[in-house]
C-alpha positions, 0 to 999 in steps of 0.5 A: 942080515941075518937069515930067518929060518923056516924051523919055527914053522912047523907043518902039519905032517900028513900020515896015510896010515888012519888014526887008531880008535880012541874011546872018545872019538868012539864015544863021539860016533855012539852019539850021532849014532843015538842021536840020528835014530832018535831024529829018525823016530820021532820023524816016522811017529809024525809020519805015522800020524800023518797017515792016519789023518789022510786015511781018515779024510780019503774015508770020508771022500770015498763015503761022500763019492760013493753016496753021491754016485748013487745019486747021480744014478736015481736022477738018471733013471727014467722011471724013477720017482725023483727023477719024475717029480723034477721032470713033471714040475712047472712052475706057472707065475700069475701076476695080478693087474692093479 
C-alpha cells in the first residue's frame, strides 16, 4: 500500500506581521468611510426634522396649558363674573299636569 502524503495539503500560513496597504483595500476603507458619513447625514437631517415637528407641537401644548390656567384661575376667583353666573344659576323645570 502506498502511503498518501500530506503535501498535496496545503495550510494556510499564519504570519504575525500585518499585511501592507494596497490601494484597493485603501480604496475599499474610503468607502465605508464615505458610505457610513452619508447613512449618518441623512440620519441627522431626519432627526433634525423630527425635532422640529416636536418643538412645534410642545408650542401649542404649552399655548393650550397656558390658556387653560388662565381659565381654571378666573372660575376660582370668588368675585369674579364667570364664576358668578355659573354659581347663581338654577335651573328650575315646571311640568304641566294634563
Amino acid at each position: 500500500m502506498k502511503t498518501i502524503s500530506n503535501r498535496s495539503i496545503s495550510r494556510a500560513k499564519i504570519s504575525t506581521m500585518p499585511r501592507t496597504k494596497s490601494d484597493a483595500s485603501s480604496q475599499l476603507d474610503l468607502y465605508k468611510m464615505v458610505t457610513e458619513k452619508q447613512r449618518i447625514q441623512r440620519d441627522m437631517y431626519s432627526i433634525k426634522e423630527r425635532m422640529g415637528l416636536l418643538q412645534q407641537r410642545l408650542d401649542i401644548l404649552n399655548q393650550q396649558i397656558e390658556a387653560t390656567e388662565k381659565t381654571i384661575h378666573k372660575l376660582r376667583q370668588p368675585h369674579s363674573n364667570t364664576a358668578q353666573n355659573i354659581a347663581g344659576e338654577t335651573h328650575l323645570i315646571f311640568f304641566d299636569k294634563m
